[in-house]
MOPAC internal coordinates of N, CA, C and O (Angstrom, degrees):
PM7 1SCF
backbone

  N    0.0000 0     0.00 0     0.00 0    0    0    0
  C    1.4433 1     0.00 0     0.00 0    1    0    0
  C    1.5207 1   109.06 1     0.00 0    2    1    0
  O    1.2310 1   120.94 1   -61.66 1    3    2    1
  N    1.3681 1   115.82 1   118.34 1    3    2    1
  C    1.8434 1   111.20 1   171.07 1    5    3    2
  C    1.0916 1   108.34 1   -88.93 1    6    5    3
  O    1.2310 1   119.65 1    -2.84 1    7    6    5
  N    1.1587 1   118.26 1   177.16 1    7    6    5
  C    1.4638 1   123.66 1  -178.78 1    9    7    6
  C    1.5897 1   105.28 1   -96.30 1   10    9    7
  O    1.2310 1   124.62 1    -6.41 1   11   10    9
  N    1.7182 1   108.73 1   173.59 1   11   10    9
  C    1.3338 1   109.10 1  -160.14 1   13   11   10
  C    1.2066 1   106.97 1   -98.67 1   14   13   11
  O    1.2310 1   127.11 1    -4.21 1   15   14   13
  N    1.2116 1   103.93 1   175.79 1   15   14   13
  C    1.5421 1   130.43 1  -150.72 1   17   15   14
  C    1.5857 1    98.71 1  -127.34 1   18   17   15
  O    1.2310 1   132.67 1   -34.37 1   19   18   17
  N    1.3243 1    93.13 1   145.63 1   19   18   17
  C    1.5382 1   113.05 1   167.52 1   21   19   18
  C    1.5727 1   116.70 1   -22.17 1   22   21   19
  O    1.2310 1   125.37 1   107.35 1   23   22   21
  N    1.4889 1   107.29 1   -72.65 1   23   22   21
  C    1.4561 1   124.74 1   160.60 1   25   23   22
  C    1.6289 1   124.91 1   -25.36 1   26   25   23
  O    1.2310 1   117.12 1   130.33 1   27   26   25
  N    0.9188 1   123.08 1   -49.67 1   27   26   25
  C    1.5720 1   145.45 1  -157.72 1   29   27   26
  C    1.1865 1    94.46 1   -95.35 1   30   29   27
  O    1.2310 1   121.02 1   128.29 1   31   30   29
  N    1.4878 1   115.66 1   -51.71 1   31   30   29
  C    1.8665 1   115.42 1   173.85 1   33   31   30
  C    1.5527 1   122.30 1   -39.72 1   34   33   31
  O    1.2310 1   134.50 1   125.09 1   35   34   33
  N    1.5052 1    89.55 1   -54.91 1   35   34   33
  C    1.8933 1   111.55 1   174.85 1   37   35   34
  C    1.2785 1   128.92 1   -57.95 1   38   37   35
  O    1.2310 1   133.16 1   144.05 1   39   38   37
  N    1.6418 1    92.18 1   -35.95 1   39   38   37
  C    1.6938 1   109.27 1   164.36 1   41   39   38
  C    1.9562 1   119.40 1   -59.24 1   42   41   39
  O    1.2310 1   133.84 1   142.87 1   43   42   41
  N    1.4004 1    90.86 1   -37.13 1   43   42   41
  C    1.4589 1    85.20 1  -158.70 1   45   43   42
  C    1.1456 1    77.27 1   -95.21 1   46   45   43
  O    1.2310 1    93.89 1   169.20 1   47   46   45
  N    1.4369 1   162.71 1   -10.80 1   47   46   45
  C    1.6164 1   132.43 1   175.64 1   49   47   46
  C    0.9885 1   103.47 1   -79.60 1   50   49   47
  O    1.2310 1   113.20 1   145.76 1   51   50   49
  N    1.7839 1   130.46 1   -34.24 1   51   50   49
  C    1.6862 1   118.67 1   177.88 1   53   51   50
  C    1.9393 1    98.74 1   -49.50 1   54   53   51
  O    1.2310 1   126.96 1   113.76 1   55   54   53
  N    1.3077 1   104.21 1   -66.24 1   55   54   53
  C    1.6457 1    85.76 1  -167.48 1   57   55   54
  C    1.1292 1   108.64 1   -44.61 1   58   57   55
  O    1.2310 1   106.80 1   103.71 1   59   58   57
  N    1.3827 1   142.16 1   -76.29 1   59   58   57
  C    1.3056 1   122.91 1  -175.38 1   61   59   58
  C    1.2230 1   120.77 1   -32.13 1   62   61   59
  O    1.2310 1   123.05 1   121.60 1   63   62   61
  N    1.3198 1   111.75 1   -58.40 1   63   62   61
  C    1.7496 1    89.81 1  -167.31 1   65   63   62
  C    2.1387 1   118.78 1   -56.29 1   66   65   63
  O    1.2310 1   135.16 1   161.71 1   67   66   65
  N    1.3051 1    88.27 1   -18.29 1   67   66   65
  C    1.6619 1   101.64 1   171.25 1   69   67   66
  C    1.5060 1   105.29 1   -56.57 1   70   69   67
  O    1.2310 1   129.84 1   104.88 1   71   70   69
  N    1.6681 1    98.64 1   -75.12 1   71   70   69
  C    1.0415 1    90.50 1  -156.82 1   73   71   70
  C    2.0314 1   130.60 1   -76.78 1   74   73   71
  O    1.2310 1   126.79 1   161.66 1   75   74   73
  N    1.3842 1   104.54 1   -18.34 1   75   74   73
  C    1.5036 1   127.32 1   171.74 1   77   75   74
  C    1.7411 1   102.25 1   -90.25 1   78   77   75
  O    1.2310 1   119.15 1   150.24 1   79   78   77
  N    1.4354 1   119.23 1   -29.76 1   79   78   77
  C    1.8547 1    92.34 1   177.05 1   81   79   78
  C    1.7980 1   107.61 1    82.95 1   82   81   79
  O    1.2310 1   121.96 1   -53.31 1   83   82   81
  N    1.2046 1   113.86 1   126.69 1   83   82   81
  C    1.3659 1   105.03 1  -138.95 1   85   83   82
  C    1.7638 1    91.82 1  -100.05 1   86   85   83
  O    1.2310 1   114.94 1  -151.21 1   87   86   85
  N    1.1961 1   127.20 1    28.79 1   87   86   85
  C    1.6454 1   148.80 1   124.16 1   89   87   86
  C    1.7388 1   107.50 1   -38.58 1   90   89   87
  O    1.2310 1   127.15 1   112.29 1   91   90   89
  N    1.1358 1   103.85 1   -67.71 1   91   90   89
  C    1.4637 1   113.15 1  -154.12 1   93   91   90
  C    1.8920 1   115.03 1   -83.45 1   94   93   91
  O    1.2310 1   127.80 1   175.41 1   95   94   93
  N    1.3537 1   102.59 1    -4.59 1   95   94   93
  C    1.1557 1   122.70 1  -179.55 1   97   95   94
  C    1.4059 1   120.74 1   -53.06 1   98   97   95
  O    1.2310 1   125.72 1   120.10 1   99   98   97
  N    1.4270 1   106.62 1   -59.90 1   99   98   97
  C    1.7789 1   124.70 1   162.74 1  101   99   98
  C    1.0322 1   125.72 1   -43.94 1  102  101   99
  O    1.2310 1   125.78 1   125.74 1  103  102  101
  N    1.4709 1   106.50 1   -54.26 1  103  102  101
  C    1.5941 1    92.27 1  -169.17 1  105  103  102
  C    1.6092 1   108.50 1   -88.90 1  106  105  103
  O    1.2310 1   122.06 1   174.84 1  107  106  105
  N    1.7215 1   113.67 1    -5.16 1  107  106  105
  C    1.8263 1   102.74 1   179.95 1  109  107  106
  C    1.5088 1    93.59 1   -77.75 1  110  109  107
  O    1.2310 1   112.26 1   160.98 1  111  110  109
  N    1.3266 1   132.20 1   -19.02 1  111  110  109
  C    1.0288 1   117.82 1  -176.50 1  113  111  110
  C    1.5169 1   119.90 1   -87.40 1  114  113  111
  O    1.2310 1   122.59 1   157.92 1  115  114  113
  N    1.4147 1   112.64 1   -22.08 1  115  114  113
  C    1.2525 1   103.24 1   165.44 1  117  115  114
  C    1.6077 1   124.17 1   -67.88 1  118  117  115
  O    1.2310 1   127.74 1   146.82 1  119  118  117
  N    1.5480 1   102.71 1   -33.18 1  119  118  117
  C    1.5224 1   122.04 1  -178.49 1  121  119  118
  C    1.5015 1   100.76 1   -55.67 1  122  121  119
  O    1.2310 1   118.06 1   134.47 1  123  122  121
  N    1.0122 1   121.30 1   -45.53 1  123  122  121
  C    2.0683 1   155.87 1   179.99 1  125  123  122
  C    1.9766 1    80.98 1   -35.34 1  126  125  123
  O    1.2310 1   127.56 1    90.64 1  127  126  125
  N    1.2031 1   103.06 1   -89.36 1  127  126  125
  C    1.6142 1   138.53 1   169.38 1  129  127  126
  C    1.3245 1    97.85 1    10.05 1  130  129  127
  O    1.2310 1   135.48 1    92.00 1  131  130  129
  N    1.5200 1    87.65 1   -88.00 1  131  130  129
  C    2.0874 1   123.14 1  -152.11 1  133  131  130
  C    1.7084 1    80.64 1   -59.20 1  134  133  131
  O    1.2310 1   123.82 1   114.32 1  135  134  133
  N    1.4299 1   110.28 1   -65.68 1  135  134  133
  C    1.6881 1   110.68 1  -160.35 1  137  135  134
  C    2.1922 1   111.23 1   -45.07 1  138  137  135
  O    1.2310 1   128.27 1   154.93 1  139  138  137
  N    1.1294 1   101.69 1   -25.07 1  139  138  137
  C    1.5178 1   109.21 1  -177.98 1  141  139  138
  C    1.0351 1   124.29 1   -82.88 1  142  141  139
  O    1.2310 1   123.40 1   150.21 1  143  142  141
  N    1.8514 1   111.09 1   -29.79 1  143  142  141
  C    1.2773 1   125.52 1  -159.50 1  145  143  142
  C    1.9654 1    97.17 1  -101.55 1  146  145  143
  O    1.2310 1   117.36 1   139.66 1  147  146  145
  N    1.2844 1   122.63 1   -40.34 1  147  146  145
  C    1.2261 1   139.29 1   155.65 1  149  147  146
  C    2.1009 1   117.03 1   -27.80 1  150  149  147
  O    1.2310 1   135.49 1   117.49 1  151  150  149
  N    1.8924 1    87.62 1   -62.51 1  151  150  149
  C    1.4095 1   109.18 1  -178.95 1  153  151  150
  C    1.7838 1   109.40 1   -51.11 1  154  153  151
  O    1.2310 1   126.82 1   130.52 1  155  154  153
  N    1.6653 1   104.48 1   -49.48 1  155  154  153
  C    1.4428 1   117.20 1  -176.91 1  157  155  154
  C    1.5012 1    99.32 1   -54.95 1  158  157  155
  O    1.2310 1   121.95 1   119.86 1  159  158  157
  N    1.2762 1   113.88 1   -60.14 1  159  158  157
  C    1.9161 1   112.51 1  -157.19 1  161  159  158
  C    0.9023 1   110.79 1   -77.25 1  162  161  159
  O    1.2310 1   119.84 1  -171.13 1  163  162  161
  N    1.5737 1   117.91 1     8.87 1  163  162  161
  C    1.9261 1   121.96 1   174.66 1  165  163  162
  C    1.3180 1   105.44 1  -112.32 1  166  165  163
  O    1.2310 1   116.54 1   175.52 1  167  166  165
  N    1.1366 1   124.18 1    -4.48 1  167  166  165
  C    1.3986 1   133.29 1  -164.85 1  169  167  166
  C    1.7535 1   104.15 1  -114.37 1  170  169  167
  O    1.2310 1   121.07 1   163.17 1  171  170  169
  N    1.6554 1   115.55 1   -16.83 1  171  170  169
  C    1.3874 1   114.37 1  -146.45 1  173  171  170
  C    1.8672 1    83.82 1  -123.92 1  174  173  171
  O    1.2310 1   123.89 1   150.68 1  175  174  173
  N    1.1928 1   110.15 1   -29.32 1  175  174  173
  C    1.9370 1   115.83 1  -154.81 1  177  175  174
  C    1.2827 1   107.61 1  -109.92 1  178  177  175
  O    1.2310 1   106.19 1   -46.88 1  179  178  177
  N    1.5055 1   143.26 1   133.12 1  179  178  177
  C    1.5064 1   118.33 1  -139.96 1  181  179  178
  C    1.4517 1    67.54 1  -141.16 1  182  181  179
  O    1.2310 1   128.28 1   -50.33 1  183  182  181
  N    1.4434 1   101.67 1   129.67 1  183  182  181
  C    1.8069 1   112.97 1  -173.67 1  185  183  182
  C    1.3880 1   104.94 1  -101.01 1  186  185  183
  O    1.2310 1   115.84 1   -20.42 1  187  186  185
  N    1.4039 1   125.51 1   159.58 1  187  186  185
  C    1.5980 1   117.32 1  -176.57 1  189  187  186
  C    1.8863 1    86.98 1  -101.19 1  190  189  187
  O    1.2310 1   132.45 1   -34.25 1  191  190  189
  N    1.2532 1    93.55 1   145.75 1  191  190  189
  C    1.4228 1   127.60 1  -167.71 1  193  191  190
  C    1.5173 1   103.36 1  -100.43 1  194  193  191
  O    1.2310 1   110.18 1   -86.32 1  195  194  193
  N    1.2890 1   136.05 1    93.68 1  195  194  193
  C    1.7906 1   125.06 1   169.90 1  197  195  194
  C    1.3682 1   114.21 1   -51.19 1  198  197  195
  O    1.2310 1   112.18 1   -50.23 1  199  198  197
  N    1.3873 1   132.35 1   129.77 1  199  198  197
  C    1.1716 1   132.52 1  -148.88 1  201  199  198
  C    1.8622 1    99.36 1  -124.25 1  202  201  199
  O    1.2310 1   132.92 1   150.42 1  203  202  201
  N    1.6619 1    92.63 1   -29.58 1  203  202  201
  C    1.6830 1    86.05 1  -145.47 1  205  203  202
  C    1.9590 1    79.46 1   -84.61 1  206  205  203
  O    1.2310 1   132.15 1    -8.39 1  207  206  205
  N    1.8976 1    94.13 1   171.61 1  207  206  205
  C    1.1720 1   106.38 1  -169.58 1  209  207  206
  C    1.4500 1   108.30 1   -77.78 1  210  209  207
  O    1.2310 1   124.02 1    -2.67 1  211  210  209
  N    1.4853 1   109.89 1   177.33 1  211  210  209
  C    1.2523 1   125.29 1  -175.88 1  213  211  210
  C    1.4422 1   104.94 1  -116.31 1  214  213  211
  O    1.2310 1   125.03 1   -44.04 1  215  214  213
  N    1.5182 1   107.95 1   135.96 1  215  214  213
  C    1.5819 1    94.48 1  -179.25 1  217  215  214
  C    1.6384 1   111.27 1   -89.63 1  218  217  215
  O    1.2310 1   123.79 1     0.15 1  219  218  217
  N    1.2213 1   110.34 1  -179.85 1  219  218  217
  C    1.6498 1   123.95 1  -155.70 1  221  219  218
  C    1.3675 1    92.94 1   -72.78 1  222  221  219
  O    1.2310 1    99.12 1   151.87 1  223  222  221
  N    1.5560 1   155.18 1   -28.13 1  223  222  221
  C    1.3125 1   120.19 1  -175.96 1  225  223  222
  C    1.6977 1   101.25 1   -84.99 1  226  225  223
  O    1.2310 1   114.60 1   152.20 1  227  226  225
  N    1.6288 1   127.83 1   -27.80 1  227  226  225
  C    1.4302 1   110.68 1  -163.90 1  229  227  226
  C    1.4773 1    90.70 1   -84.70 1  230  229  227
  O    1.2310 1   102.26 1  -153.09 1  231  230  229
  N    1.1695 1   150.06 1    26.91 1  231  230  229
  C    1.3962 1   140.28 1   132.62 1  233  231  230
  C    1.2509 1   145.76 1   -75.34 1  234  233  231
  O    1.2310 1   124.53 1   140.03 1  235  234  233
  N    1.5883 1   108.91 1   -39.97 1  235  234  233
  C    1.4717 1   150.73 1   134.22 1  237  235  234
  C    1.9875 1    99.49 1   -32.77 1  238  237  235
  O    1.2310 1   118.49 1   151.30 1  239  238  237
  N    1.4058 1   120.49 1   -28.70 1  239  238  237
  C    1.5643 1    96.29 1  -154.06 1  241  239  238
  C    1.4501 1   114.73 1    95.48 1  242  241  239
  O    1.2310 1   113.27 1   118.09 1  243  242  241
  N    1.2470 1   130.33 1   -61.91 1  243  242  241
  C    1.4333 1   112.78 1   169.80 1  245  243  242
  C    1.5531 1   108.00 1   126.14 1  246  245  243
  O    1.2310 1   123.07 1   175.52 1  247  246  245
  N    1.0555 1   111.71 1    -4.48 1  247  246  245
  C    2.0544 1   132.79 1  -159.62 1  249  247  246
  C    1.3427 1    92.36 1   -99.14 1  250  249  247
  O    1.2310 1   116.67 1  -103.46 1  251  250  249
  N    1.1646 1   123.94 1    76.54 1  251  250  249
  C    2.0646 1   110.30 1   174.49 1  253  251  250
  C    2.0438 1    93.39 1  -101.43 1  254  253  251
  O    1.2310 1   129.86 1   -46.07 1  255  254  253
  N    0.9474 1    98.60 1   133.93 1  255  254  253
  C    1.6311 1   127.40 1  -177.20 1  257  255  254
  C    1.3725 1   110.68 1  -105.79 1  258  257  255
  O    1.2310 1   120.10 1   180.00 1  259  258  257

């Protein structure tokens, strides 16, 4: 598979603009955006994970009656 071409680009924005209406264009593309840019900083930023246990009432909620 090569990658696309000028041509193929033009192609696939006519369908879109067909089929989404050139309203709806902006914001899938912003949605497009956040979803890529999101994907990167979860993929790139290594979060610390709480490991140790929880004892039996903060699981329960904590409310003993």
């Amino acid at each position: 598979m090569g990658s696309l071409g000028m041509p193929e680009l033009i192609v696939i924005l006519i369908i879109a603009l067909i089929v989404f209406g050139a309203g709806k264009l902006p914001q899938i593309g912003e949605n497009l955006g956040k979803a890529i840019r999101n994907f990167k900083s979860a993929t790139t930023e290594r979060e610390k994970i709480d490991v140790t246990p929880k004892k039996p009432d903060e699981i329960s909620g904590g409310s003993k009656q």
